[in-house]
N, C-alpha and C positions, 0 to 999 in steps of 0.2 A: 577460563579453560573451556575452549567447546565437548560439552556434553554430547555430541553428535557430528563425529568428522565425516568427513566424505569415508565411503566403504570401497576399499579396491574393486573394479569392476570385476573381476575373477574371481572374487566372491560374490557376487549378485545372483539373485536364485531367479529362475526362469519369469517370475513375476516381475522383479526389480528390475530387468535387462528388456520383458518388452515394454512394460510401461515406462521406462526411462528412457528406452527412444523416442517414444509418441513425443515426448516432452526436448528432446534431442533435432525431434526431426520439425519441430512448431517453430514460430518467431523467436524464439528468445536463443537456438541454434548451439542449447548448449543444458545441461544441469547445474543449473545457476543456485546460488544459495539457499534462498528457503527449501529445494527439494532435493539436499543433504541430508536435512534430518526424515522431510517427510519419507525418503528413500525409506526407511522403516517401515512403513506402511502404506506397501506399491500402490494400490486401488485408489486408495482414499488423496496419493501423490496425483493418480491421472487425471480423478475427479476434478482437484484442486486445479491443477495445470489449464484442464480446458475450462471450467469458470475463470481463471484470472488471463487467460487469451483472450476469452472476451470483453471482461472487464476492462482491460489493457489496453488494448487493439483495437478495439472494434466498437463500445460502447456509443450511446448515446450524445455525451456529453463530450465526446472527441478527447482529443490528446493532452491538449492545454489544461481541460477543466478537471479532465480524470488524473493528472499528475499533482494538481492542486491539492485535489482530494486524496493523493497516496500520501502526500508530504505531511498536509493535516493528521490522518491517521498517526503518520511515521511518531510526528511528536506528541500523541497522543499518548503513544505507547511508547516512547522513548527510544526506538527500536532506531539503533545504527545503523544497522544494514540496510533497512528501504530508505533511510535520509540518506546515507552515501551514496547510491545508486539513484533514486531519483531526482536527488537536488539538481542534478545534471541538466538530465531530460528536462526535467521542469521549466529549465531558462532558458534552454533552447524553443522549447515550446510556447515561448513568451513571457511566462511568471515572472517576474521583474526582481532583483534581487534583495529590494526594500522586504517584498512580501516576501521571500526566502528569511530573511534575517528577522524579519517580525516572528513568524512563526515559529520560527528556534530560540529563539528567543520568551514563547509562549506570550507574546503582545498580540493582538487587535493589529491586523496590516491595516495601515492610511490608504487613503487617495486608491481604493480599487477599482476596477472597471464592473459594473453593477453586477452583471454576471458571476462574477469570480466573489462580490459580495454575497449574494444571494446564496452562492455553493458553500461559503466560508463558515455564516449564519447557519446553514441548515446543518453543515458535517460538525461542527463544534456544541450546536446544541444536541445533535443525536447522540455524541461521544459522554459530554456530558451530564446530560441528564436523562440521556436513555429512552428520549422520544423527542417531538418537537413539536412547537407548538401549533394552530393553529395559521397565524399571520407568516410562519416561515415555513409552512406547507404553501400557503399559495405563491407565497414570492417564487418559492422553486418548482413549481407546476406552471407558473405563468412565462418563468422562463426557459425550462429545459422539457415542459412537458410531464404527462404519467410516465412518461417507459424515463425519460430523464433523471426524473425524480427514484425510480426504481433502480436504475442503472445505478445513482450518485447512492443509494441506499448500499446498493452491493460491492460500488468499491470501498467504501468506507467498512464495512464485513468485512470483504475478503481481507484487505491488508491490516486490518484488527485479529483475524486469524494467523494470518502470515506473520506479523509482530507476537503474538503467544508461543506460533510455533518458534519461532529465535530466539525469543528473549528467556524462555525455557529451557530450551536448547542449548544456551549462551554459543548459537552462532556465531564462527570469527567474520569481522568487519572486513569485506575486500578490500584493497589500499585505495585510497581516494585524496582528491587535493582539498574535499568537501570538510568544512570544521564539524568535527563531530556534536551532536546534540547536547547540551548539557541535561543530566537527570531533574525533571523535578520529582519531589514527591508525592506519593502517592497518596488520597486520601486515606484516612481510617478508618474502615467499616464498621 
């Protein structure tokens, strides 16, 4: 049950109607899921909005390497909703769909293109052990660069955020033809 439905617009209070155009009138040409619930909390929605514009759109590592990195996150956190919406994107942006079903799967994709290795390595060891190491700093500074490296740091954040905020939430999944993720569990702290 979503803990946070959409709010009729004629209840929006002056905050939630201009910050939820800013985010209306941006790329994404609409109030797409995750800023359902942030609707709650208009500021912190616009903030959110223009970081993952950028993150999204515009970043360092282009289209291809930054939806790698959303889909990473997505099963990171198990989060439906960025895996139904970016598996998409993703294949059209190249991602092959061995490495869409490795990932969902929570396997090691094969045969990657070095690039998409080096992002794969760095976003799974950040997620996982909460830093990285030495040898998978350089690989991904030799490849994508500092701001690279910075950018792939903030996509992997921002839809780490964006998956708290749904999976909290229990955002409903938009209909998709994408097989939803299956849960793993979580460790125990």
């Amino acid at each position: 049950m979503d803990r946070m439905p959409p709010i009729a617009q004629e209840q929006w209070s002056a905050d939630q109607q201009t910050y939820a155009q800013e985010i209306v009138d941006g790329p994404r040409g609409g109030l797409i899921s995750p800023f359902v619930p942030l609707l709650r909390s208009p500021e912190l929605m616009a903030h959110a909005g223009r970081m993952g514009e950028y993150l999204r759109y515009r970043s360092a590592l282009g289209l291809r390497l930054s939806e790698l990195a959303i889909l990473i996150t997505a099963r990171h956190w198990s989060q439906q909703v960025e895996w139904a919406i970016h598996v998409p994107i993703a294949e059209r942006e190249g991602i092959s769909s061995a490495t869409v079903a490795a990932i969902s799967d929570g396997r090691i994709p094969e045969n990657l293109p070095e690039d998409e290795t080096a992002l794969y390595k760095f976003s799974t060891e950040l997620h996982q052990n909460k830093s990285v190491c030495d040898a998978t700093w350089l690989r991904a500074k030799q490849h994508f660069g500092e701001q690279g490296v910075m950018d792939l740091i903030g996509i992997n954040g921002y839809y780490a955020f964006l998956s708290m905020v749904m999976n909290a939430a229990r955002t409903a999944v938009p209909e998709s033809n994408t097989p939803p993720l299956t849960p793993i569990p979580a460790n125990v702290i």
